[in-house]
C-alpha positions as CSV (number, residue, x, y, z in Angstrom):
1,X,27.2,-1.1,-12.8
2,X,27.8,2.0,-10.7
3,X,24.4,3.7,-9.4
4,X,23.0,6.3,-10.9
5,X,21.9,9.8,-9.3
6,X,18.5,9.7,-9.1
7,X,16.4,13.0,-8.7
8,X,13.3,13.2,-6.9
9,X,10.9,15.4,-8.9
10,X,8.1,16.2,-7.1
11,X,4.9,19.2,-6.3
12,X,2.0,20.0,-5.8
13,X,-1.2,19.2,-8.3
14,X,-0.9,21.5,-11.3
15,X,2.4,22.5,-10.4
16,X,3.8,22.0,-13.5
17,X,4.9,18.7,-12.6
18,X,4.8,17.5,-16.2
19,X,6.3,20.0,-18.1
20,X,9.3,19.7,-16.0
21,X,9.3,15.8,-16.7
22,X,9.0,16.5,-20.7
23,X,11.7,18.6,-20.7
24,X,13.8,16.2,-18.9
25,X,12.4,14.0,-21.4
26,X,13.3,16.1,-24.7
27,X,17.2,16.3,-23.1
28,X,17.8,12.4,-23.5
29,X,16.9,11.9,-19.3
30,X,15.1,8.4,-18.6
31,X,11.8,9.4,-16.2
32,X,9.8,7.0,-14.3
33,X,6.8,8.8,-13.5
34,X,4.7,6.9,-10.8
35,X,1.4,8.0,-12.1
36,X,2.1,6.4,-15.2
37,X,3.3,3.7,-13.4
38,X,0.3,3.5,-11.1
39,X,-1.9,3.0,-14.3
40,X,0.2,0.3,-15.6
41,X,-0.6,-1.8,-12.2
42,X,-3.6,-0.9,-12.4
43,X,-4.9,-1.5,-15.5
44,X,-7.5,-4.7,-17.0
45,X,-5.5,-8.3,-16.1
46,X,-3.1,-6.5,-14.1
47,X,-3.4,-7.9,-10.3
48,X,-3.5,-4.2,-8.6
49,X,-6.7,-3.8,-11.1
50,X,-8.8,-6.8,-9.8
51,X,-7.5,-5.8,-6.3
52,X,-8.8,-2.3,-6.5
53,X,-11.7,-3.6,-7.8
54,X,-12.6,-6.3,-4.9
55,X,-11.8,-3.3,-2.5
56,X,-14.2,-0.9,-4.2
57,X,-16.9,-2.8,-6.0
58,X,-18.1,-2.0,-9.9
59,X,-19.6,1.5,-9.1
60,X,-15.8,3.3,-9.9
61,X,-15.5,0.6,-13.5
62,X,-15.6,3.1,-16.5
63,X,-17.9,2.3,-19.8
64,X,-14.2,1.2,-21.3
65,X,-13.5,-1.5,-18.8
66,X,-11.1,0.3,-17.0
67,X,-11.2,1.9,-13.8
68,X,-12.6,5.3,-13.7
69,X,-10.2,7.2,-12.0
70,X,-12.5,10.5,-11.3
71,X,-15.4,8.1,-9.3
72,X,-12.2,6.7,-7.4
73,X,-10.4,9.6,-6.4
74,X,-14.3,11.3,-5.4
75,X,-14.1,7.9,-3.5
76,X,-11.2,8.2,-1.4
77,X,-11.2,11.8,-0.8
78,X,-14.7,11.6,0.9
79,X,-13.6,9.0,2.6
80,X,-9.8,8.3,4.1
81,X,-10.0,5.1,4.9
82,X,-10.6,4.0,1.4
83,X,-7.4,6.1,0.7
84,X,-5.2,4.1,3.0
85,X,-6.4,0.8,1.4
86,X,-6.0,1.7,-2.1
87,X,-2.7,3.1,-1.1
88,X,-1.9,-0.7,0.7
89,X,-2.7,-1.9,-2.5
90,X,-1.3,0.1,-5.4
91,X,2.0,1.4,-3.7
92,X,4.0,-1.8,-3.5
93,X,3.1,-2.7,-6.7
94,X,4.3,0.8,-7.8
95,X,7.4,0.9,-6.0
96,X,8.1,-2.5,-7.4
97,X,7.7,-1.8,-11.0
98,X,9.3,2.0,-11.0
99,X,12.4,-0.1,-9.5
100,X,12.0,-2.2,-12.8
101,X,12.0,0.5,-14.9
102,X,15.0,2.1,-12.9
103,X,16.9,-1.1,-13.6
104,X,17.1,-0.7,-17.4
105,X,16.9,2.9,-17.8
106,X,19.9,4.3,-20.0
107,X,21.6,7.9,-19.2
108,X,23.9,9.5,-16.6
109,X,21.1,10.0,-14.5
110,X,17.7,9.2,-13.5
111,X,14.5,11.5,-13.0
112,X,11.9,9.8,-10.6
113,X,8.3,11.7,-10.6
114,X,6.7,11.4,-7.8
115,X,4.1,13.4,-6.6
116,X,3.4,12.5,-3.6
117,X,6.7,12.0,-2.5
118,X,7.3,14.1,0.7
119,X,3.5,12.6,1.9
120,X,4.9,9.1,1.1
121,X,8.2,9.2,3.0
122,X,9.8,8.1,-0.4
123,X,12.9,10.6,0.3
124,X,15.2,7.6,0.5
125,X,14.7,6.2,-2.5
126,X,16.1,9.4,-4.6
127,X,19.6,11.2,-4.2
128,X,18.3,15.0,-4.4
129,X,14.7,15.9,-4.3
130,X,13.7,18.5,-6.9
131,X,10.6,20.6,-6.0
132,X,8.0,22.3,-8.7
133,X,6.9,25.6,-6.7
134,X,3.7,27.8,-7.6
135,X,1.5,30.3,-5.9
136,X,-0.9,27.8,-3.8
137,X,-3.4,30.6,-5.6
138,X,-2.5,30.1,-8.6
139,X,-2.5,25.8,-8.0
140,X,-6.4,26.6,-7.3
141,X,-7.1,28.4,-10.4
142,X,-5.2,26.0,-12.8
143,X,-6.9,22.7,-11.4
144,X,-10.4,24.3,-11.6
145,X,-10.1,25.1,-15.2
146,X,-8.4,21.4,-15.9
147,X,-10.8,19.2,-14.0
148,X,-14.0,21.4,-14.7
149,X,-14.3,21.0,-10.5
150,X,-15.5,23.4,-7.7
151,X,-13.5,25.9,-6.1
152,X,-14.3,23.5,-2.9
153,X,-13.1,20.2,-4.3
154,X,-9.8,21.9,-5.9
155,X,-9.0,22.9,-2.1
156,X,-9.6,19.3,-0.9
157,X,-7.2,17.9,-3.3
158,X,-4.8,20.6,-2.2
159,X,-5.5,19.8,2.0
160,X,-4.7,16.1,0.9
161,X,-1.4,16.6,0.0
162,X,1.5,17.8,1.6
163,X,2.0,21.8,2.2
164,X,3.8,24.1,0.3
165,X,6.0,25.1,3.2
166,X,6.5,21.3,3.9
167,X,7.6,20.3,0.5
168,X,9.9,23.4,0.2
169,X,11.6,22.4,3.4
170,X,12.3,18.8,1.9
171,X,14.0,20.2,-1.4
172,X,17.3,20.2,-2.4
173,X,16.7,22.3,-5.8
174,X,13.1,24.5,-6.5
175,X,11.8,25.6,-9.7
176,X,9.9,28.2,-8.8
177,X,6.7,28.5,-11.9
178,X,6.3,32.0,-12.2
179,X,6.6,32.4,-14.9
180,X,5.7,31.0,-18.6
181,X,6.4,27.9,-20.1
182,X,9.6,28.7,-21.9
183,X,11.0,30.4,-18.7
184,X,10.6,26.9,-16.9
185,X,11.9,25.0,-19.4
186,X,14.8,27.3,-19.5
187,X,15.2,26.7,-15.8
188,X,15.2,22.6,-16.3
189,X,17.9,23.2,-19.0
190,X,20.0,25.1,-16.5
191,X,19.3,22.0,-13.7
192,X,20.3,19.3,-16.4
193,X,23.4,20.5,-16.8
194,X,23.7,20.5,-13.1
195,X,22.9,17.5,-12.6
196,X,25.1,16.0,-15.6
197,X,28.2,17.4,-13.5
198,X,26.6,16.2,-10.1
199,X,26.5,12.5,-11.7
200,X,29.8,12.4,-13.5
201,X,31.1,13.1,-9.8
202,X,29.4,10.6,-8.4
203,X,30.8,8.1,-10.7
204,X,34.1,9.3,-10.8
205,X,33.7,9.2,-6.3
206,X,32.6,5.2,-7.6
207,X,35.4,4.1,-9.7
């Protein structure tokens, strides 16, 4: 079978990220989002779970069992060699198992969500790399209000990742969220059928 395009959709925290990936969704598009993904590995009985686990000791379990994912990201952003190992050990597995998922996916074209794709060097495992832009003010505000944090750990999370300028330079197509919700999803409906004519070329280039 011919490969599919596969679109790299990627951005900063509270972005918007995920309403982009719905829409997608709601239009019949297969998404692999690696955050999901990274929960599946991850999770009780899985190997990345007792791995993570080893590495970090019981303090970042959660009462349900499973790890608690607020105690481990406190964890590594205080401290950046714990990121690096817990990157060693989740991101193979995750790479491995989004490939899974890629394999049996059904539609003309792919959607891969990954946030920290520019950071990761993951470019060549996509065809076009879709960026979600916002207001780097506007990024602060929103993850406050979701994650109940301080104004000082929201700009931490934002310093870990890749800059604005940086991710813009990698894209091939921006959505730029300015706007409100049914302005963005307006914008994915343009960029699907895009991409719908973008794949039935490639295939056609294929046969």
């Amino acid at each position: 079978m011919a490969r599919r395009l596969r679109i790299g959709l990627t951005g900063g925290i509270a972005s918007g990220k995920s309403t982009v990936a719905a829409r997608f969704m709601e239009l019949g598009v297969p998404v692999i989002d690696a955050d999901e993904v990274a929960r599946a590995v991850a999770a009780p009985g899985e190997p990345g779970f007792t791995d993570v686990l080893n590495r970090f000791g019981a303090g970042i379990l959660a009462a349900n069992g499973e790890l608690d994912r607020r105690a481990l990201r406190d964890r590594i952003f205080a401290d950046p060699s714990s990121r690096r190992d817990l990157e060693a050990i989740l991101h193979p597995l995750i790479r491995a198992e989004m490939e899974r998922r890629e394999a049996v996916a059904v539609g003309p074209y792919i959607v891969m969500a990954i946030p920290l794709l520019v950071e990761g060097g993951s470019r060549d495992r996509v065809d076009r790399v879709l960026v979600v832009d916002v207001d780097e003010a506007v990024q602060l505000e929103r993850l406050a209000a979701r994650d109940g944090g301080t104004a000082e750990q929201a700009s931490a999370i934002l310093d870990a990742q890749a800059s604005r300028t940086s991710r813009l330079a990698a894209a091939d197509d921006v959505l730029t969220n300015a706007g409100n919700v049914t302005e963005l999803r307006r914008a994915v409906d343009h960029l699907h059928e895009r991409y719908l004519r973008l794949a039935a070329t490639a295939h056609a280039q294929e046969i």
